[in-house]
Phi, psi and omega in degrees: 000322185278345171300303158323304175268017113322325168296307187281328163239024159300297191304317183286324172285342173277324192281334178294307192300338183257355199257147182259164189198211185316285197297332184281317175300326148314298167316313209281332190287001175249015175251000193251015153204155176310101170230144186244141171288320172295353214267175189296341174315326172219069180260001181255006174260008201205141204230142158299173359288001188266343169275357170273013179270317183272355129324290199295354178272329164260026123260007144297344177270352174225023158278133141299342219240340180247173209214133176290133184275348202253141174188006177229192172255118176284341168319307194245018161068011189213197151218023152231154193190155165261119146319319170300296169001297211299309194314313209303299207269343202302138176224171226205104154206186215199148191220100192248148187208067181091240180227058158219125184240171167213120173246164208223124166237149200210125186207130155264150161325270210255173168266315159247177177119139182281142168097014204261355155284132179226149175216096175270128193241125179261126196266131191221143156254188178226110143230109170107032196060029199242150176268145192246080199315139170241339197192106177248165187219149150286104196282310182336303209229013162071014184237165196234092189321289183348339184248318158349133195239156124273142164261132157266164190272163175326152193264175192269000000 
């Protein structure tokens, strides 16, 4: 008796793990149109350690003397892109664990070209019962916004 339901919720937590849901939809809202992730308009969608990058990133943005850590869509790791492309291939899934989530989005840029597959994994959290960006990472190109710096310029 107990083999059939070990089986049953074997199947099911594994089917959980590929089927997407609230934390993938947090993800899906900067893929279903040109939404640039920094800009402030959806800065109530993101937690730290990524609003404090995109503080010190808008204040490079108004120095003269520093250099903005931000110059790409950290979504798509890149800053041309086909949207149709993106839509078409885009695929989505998610790994929940309590109120902690990880979505792993996977698209190509373009339709042809070499380097144009991205496989982006978003780190999420559940506060207030709302899901919450804490992070993204490039699995493609090996980078973490969270590790991303501003420079500031020479001190004078």
């Amino acid at each position: 008796m107990k083999l059939p339901l070990l089986a049953a919720t074997f199947f099911l937590s594994m089917s959980a793990l590929a089927v997407a849901g609230p934390a993938s939809d947090a993800v899906k809202f900067f893929y279903s149109s040109e939404r640039f992730v920094a800009d402030a308009k959806y800065r109530d969608r993101f937690i730290e350690p990524v609003t404090k990058l995109f503080e010190q990133n808008d204040k490079a943005l108004e120095s003269a003397d520093a250099i903005p850590c931000i110059d790409a869509d950290p979504a798509l790791d890149a800053q041309d892109f086909d949207q149709d492309q993106l839509t078409k291939t885009l695929k989505i899934s998610e790994v929940v664990n309590g109120d902690a989530a990880e979505v792993t989005a996977t698209f190509s840029l373009f339709p042809d070209g070499e380097g144009a597959d991205r496989e982006m994994v978003w780190s999420l959290t559940k506060i207030d019962g709302k899901w919450k960006i804490s992070d993204i990472a490039s699995k493609t190109n090996g980078w973490r916004l969270s590790e991303l710096e501003c420079v500031s310029g020479q001190p004078e």
